[in-house]
N, CA, C and O atoms as CSV, one atom per row, in Angstrom:
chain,resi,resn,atom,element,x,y,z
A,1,UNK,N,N,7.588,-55.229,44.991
A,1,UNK,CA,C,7.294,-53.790,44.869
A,1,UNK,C,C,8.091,-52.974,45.895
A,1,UNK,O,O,8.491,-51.898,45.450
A,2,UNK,N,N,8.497,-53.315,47.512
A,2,UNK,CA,C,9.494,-52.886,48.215
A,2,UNK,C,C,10.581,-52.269,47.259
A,2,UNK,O,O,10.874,-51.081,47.131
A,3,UNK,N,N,11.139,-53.437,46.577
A,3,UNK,CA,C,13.017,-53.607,46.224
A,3,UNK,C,C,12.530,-52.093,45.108
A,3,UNK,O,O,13.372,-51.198,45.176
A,4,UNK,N,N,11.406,-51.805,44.232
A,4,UNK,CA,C,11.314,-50.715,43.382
A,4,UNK,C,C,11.622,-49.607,44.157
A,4,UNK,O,O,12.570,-48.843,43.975
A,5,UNK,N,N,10.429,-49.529,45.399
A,5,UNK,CA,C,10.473,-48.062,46.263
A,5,UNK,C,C,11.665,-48.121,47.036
A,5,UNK,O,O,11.875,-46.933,47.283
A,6,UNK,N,N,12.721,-48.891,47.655
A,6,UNK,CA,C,13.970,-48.371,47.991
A,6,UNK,C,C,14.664,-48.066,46.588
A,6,UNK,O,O,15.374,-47.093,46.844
A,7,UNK,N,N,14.831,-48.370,45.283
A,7,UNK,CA,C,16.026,-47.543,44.453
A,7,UNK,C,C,15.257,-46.781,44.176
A,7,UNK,O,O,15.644,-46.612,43.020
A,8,UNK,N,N,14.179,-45.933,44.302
A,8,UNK,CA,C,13.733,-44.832,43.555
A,8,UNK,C,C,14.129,-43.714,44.260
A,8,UNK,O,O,14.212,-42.746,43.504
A,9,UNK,N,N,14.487,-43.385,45.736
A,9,UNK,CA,C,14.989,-42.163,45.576
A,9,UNK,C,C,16.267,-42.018,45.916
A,9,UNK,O,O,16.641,-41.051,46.580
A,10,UNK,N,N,17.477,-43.431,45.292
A,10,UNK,CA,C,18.664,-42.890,44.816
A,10,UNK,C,C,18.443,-42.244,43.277
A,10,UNK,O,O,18.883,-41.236,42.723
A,11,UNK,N,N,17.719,-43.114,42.945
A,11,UNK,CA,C,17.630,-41.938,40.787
A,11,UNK,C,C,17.214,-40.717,41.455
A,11,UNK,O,O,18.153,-39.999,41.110
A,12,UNK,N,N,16.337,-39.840,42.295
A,12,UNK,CA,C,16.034,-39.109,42.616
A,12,UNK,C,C,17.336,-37.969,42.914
A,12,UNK,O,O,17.612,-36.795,42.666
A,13,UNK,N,N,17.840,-39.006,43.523
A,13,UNK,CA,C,19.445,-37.823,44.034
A,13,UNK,C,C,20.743,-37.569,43.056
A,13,UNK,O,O,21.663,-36.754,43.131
A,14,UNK,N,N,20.448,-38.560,42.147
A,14,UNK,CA,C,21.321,-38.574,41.178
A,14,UNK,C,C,20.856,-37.426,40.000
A,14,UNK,O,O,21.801,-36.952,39.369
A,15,UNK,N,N,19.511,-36.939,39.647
A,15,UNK,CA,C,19.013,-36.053,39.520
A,15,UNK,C,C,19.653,-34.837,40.024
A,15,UNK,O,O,20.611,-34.147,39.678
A,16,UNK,N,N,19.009,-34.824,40.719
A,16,UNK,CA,C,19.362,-33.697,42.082
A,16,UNK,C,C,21.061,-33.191,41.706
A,16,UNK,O,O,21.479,-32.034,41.696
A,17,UNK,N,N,21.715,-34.255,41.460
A,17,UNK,CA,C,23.362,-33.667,41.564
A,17,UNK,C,C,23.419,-33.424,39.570
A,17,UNK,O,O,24.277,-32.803,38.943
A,18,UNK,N,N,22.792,-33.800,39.285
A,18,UNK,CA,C,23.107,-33.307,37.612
A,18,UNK,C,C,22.540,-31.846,37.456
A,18,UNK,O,O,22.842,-31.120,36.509
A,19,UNK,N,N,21.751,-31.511,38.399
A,19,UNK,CA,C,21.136,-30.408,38.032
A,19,UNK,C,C,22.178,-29.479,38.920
A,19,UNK,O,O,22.828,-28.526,38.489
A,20,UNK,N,N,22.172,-29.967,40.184
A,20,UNK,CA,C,22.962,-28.861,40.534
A,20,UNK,C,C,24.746,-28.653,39.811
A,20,UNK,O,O,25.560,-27.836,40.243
A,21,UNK,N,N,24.896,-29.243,39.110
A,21,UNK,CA,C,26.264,-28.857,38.038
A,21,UNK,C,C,25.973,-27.666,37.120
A,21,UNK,O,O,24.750,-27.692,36.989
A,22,UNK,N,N,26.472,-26.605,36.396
A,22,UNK,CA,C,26.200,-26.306,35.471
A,22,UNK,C,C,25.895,-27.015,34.158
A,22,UNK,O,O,26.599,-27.856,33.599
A,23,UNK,N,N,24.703,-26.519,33.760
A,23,UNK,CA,C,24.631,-27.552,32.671
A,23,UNK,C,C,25.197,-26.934,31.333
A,23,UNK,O,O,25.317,-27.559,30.280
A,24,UNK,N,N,25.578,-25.404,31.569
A,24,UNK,CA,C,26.249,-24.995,30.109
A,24,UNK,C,C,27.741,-25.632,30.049
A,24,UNK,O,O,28.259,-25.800,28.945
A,25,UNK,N,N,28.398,-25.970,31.184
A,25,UNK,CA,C,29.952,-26.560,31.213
A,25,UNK,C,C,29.880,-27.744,30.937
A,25,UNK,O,O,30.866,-28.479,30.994
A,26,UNK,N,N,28.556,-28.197,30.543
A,26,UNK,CA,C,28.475,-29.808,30.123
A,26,UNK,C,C,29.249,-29.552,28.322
A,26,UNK,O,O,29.171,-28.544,27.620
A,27,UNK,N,N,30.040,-31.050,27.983
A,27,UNK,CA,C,30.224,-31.185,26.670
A,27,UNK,C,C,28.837,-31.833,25.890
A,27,UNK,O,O,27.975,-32.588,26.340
A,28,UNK,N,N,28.978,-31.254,24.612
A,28,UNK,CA,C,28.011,-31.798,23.763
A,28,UNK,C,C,27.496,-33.695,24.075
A,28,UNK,O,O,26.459,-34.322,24.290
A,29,UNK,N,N,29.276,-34.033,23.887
A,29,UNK,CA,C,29.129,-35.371,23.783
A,29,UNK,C,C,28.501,-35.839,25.476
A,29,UNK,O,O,28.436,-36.960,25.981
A,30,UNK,N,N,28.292,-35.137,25.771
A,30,UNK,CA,C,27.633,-35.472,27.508
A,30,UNK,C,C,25.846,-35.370,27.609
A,30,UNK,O,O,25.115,-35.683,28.549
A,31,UNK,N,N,25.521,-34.843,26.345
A,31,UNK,CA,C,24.153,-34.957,26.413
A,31,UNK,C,C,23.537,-36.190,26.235
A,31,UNK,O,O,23.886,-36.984,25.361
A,32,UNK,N,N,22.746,-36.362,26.929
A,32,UNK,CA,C,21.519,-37.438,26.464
A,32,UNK,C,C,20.956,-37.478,25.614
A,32,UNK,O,O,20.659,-36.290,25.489
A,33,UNK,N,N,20.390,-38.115,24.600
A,33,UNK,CA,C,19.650,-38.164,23.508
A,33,UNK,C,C,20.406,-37.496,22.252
A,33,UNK,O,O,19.817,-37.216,21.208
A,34,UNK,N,N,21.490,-37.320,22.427
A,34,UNK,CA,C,22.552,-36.943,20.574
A,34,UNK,C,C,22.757,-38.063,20.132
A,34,UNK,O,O,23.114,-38.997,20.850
A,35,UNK,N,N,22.542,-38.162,18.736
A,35,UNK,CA,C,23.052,-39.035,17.867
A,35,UNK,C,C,24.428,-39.158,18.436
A,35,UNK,O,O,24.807,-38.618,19.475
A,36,UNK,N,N,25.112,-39.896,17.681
A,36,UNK,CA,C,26.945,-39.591,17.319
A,36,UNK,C,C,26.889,-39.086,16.530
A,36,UNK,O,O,27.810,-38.302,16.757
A,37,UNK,N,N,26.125,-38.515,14.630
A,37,UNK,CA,C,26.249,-38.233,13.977
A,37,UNK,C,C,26.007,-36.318,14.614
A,37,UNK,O,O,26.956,-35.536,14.561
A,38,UNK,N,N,24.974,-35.998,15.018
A,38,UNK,CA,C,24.632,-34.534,15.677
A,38,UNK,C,C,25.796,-34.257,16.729
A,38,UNK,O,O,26.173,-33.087,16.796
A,39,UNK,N,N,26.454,-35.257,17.619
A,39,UNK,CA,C,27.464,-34.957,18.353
A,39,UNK,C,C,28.721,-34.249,17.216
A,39,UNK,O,O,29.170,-33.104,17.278
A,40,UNK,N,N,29.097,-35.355,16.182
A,40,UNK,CA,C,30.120,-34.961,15.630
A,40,UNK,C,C,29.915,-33.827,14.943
A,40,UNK,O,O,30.618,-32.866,15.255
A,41,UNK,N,N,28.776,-33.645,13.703
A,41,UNK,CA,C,28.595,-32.266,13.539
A,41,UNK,C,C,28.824,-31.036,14.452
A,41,UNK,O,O,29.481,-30.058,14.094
A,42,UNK,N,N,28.240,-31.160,15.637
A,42,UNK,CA,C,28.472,-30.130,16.568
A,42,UNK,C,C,30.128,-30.080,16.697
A,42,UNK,O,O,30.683,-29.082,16.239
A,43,UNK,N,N,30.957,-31.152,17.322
A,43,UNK,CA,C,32.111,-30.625,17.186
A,43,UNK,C,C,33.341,-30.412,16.241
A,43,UNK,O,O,34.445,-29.906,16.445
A,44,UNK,N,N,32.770,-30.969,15.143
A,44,UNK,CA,C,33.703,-30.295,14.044
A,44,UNK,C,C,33.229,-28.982,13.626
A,44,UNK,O,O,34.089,-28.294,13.075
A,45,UNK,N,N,32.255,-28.549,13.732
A,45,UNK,CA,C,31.998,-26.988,13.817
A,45,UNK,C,C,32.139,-26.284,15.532
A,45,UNK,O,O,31.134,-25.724,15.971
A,46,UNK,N,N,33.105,-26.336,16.211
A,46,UNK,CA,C,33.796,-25.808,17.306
A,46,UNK,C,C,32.739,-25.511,18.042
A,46,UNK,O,O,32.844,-24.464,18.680
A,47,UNK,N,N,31.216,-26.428,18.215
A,47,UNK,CA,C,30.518,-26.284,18.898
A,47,UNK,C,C,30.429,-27.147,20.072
A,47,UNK,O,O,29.422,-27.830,20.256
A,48,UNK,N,N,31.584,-27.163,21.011
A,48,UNK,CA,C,31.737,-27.902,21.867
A,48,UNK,C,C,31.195,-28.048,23.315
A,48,UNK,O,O,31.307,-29.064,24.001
A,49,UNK,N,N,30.781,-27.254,23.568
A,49,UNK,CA,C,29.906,-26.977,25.128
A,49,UNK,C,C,28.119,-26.718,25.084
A,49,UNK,O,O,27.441,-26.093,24.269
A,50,UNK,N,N,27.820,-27.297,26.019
A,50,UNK,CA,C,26.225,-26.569,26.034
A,50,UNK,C,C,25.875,-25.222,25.625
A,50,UNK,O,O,25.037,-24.843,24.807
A,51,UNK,N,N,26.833,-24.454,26.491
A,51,UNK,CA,C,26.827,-22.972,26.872
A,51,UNK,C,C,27.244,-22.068,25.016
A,51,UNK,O,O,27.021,-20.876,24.804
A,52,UNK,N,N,27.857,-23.059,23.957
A,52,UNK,CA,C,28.103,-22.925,23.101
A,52,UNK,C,C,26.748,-23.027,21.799
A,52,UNK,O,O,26.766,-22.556,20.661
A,53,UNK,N,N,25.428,-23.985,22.640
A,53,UNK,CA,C,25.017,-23.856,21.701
A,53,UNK,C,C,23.729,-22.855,22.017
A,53,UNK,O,O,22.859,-22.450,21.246
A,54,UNK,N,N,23.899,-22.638,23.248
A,54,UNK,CA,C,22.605,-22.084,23.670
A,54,UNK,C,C,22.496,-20.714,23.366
A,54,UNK,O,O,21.502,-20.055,23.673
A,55,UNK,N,N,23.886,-20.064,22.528
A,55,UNK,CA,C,24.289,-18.945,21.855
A,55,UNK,C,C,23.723,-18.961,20.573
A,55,UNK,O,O,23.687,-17.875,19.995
A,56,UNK,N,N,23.194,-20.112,19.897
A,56,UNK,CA,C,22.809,-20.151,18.714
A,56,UNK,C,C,21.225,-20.018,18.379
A,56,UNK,O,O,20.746,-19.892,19.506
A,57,UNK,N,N,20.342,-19.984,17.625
A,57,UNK,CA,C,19.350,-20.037,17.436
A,57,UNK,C,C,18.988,-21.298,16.238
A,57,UNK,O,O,19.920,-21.939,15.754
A,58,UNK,N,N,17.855,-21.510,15.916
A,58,UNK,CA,C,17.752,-23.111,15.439
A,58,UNK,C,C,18.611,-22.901,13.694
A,58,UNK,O,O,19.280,-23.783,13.155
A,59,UNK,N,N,18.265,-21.169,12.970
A,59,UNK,CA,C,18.701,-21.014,11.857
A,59,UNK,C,C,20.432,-21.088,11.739
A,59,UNK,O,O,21.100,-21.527,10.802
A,60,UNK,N,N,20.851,-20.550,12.918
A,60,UNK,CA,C,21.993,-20.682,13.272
A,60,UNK,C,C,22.857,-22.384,13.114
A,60,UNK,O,O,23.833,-22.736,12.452
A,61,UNK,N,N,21.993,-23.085,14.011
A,61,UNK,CA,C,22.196,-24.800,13.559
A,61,UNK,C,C,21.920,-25.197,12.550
A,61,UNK,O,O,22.312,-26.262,12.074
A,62,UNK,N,N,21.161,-24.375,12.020
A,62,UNK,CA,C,21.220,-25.206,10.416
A,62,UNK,C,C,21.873,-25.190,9.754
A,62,UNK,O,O,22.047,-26.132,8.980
A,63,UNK,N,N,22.560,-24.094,9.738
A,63,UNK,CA,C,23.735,-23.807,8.896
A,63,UNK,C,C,25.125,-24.715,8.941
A,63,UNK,O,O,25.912,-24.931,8.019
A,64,UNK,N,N,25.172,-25.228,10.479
A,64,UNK,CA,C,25.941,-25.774,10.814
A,64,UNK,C,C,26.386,-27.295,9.345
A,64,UNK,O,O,25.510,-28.067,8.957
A,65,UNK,N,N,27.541,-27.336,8.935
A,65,UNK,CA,C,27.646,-28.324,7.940
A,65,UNK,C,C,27.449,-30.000,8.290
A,65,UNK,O,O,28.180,-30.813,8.855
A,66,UNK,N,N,26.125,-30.091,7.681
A,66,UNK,CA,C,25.433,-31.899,8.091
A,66,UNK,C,C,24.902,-32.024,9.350
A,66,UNK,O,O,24.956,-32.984,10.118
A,67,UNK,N,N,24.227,-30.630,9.516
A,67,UNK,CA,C,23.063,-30.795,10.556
A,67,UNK,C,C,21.832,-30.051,9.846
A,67,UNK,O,O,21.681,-28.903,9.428
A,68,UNK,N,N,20.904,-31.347,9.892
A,68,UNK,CA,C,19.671,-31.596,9.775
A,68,UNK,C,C,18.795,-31.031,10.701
A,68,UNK,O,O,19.156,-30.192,11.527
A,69,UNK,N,N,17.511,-31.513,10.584
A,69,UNK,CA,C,16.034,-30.929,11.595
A,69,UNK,C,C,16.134,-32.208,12.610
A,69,UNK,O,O,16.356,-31.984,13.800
A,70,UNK,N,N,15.978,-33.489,12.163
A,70,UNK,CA,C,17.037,-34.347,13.244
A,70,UNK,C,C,17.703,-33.985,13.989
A,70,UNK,O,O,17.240,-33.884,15.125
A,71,UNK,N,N,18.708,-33.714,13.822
A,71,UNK,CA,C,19.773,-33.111,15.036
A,71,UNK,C,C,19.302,-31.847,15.966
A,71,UNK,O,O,19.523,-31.674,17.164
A,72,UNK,N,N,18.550,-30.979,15.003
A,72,UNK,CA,C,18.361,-29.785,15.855
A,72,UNK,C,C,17.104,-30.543,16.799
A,72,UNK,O,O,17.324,-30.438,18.006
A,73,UNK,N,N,16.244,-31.045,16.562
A,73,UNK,CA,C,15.648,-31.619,17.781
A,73,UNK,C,C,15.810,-32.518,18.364
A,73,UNK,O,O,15.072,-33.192,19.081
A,74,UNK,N,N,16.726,-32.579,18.109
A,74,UNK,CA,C,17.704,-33.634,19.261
A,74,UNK,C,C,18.283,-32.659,20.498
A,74,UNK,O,O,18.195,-32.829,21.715
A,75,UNK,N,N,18.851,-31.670,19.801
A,75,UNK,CA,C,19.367,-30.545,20.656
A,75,UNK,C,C,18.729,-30.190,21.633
A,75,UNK,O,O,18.876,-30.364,22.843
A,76,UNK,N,N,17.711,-29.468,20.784
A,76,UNK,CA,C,16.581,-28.565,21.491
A,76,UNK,C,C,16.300,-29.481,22.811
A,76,UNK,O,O,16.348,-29.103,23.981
A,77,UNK,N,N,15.959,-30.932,22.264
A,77,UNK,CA,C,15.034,-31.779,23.719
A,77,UNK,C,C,16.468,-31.836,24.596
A,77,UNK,O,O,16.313,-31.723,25.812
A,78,UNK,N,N,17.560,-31.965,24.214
A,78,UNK,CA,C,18.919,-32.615,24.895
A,78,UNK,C,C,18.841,-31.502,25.841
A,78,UNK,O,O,18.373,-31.839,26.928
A,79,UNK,N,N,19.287,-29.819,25.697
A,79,UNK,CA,C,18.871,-28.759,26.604
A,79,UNK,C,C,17.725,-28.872,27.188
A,79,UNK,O,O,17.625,-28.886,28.414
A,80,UNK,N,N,16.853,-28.953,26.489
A,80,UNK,CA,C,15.379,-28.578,27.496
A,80,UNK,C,C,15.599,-29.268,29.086
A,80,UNK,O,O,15.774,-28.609,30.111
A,81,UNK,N,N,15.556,-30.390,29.014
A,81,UNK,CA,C,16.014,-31.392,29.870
A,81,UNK,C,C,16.633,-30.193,30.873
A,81,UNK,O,O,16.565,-30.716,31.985
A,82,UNK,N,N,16.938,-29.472,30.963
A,82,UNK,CA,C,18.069,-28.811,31.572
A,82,UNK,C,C,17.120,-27.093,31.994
A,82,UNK,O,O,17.429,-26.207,32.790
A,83,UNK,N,N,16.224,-27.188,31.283
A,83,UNK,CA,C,15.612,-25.791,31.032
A,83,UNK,C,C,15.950,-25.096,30.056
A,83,UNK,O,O,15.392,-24.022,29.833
A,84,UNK,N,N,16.786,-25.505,29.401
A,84,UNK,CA,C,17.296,-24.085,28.596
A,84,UNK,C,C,16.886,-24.905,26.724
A,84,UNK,O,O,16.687,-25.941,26.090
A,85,UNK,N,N,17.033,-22.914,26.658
A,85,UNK,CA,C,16.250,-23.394,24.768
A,85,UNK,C,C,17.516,-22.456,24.101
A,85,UNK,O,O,18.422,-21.930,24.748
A,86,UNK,N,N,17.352,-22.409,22.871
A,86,UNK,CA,C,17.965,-22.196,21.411
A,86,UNK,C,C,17.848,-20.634,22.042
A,86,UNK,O,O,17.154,-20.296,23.001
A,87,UNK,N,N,18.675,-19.837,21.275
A,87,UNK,CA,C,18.511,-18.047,21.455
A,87,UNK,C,C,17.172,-17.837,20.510
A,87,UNK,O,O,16.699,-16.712,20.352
């Protein structure tokens, strides 16, 4: 139980430095929890950055061609993570 409580607060700091990055300059394909299939949709529709989708609203993603309710809550949780939601 030691060897647990020394690596727990390197994940802690590794945290710490993802957050302090912008998370809208993150690429799609940099999120956690995207399919590959919701990744690629997103960037064959020139939706390539966080900051790109957080311009959209969920009707907005739907439209997007071969994105599903799948993908959009994939999204949604992939931002949240981050704080941020759909317009």
């Amino acid at each position: 139980s030691e060897e647990v409580k020394e690596e727990a607060p390197k994940e802690e700091k590794k945290e710490e430095k993802a957050e302090a990055e912008d998370p809208l300059k993150l690429k799609v394909d940099d999120l956690k929890g995207l399919s590959n299939r919701t990744v690629n949709v997103l960037m064959e529709n020139k939706v390539e950055k966080v900051k790109d989708i957080v311009k959209m609203d969920e009707e907005k993603l739907s439209e997007l061609k071969g994105m599903g309710d799948k993908g959009i809550k994939e999204i949604k949780k992939a931002i949240g993570e981050f704080g941020l939601t759909l317009k």
